[in-house]
N, C-alpha and C positions, 0 to 999 in steps of 0.2 A: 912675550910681547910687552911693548913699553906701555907706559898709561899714558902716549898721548895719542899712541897710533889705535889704541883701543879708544878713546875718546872721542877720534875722526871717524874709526868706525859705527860708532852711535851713532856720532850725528850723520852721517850718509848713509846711512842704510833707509832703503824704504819701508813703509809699513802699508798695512793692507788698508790703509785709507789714503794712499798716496805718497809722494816723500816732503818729508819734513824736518824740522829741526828741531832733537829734543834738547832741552835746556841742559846745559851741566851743571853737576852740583859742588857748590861749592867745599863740600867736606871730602878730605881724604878719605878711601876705603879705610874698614877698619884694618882691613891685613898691613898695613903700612906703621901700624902703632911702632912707637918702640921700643924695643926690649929691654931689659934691664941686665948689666953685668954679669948679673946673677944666672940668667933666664933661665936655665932649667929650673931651675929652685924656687920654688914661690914663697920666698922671702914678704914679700908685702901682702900677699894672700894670709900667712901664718899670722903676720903681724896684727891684721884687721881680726882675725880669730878672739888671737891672744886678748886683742882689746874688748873684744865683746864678751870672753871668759869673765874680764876683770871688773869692766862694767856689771855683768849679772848680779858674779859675787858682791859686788861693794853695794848692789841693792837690796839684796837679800840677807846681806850683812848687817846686822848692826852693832854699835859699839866703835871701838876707836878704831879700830879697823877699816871701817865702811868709807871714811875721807879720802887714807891716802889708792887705797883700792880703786876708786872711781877717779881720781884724779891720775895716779897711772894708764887707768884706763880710756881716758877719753884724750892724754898725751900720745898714747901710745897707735891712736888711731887717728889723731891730728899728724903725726909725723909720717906714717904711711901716705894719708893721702898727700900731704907737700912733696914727699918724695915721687910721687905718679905724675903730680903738676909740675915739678922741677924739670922732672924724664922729658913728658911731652911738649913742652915749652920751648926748651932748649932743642928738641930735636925738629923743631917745626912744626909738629903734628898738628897740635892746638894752643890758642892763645891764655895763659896766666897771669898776664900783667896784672893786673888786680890783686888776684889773690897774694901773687909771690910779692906783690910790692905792700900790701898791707903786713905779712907775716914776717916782712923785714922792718916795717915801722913799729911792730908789737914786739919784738925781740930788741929794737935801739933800745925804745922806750920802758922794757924790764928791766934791760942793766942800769939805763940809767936812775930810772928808780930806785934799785936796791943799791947803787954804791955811792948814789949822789943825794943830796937833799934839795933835788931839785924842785919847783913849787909846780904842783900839778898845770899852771895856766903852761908853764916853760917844755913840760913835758909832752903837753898837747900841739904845742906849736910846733916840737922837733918832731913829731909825728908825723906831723901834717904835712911837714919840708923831707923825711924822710923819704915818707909815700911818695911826694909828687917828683924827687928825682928819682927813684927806683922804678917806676911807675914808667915813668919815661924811656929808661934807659932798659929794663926789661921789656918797649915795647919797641927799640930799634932793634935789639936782640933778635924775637921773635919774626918782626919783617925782614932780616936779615939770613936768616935760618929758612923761611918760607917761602921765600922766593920774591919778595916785595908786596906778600900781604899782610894786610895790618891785622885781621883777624880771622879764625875760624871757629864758626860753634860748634 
């Protein structure tokens, strides 16, 4: 059964206080996520793992250990969830603009940092031009993908 003809059957069905119309919601079931290439394999399940392994360790580590440990580990669970908001963005599900379009102005703005000498005020303005064309163009994406909606929480 589709999800519209079950949608029409909600709202027409009567209830024991007469017929009426219940509201739709605007979020997709959750059975509608989507899967990842991978999908039997939980790849980004193991990854969030891995990364709270590494976190632990890099806390109850000390010594010179303890830096790059924690900093693996909180890379390693920043890329998991980008990879979950890339998934469900591009497939419609739910809205990312924001986040994927800040995490592509933090990534211009690294490289440009570490290969250019560029002056911080320079760096924050390409940021800012970054975001707001990603931002945008990540959110024609999205309504394009969803059916012509701008957003879903």
């Amino acid at each position: 059964m589709g999800r519209r003809s079950r949608q029409r059957m909600i709202t027409s069905a009567p209830s024991a206080q007469g017929p009426h119309v219940v509201a739709r919601s605007r979020r997709a079931p959750a059975g509608e996520a989507p899967s990842a290439p991978w999908s039997p394999f939980p790849l980004v399940e193991l990854s969030v793992l891995l990364a709270i392994v590494l976190i632990a360790a890099g806390l109850l580590t000390g010594g010179p250990r303890r830096g790059p440990l924690l900093v693996c580990g909180f890379a390693l669970a920043s890329l998991a969830g980008l990879e979950l908001s890339v998934r469900e963005h591009l497939s419609g599900f739910r809205s990312h603009s924001s986040l994927l379009g800040f995490a592509t102005a933090v990534a211009v703005c690294a490289v440009l940092f570490f290969f250019t000498g560029l002056p911080q005020v320079v760096l924050l303005v390409t940021g800012a031009a970054v975001f707001t064309l990603a931002f945008a163009a990540l959110r024609r994406a999205f309504r394009a993908r969803s059916g012509g909606v701008g957003f879903r929480a």
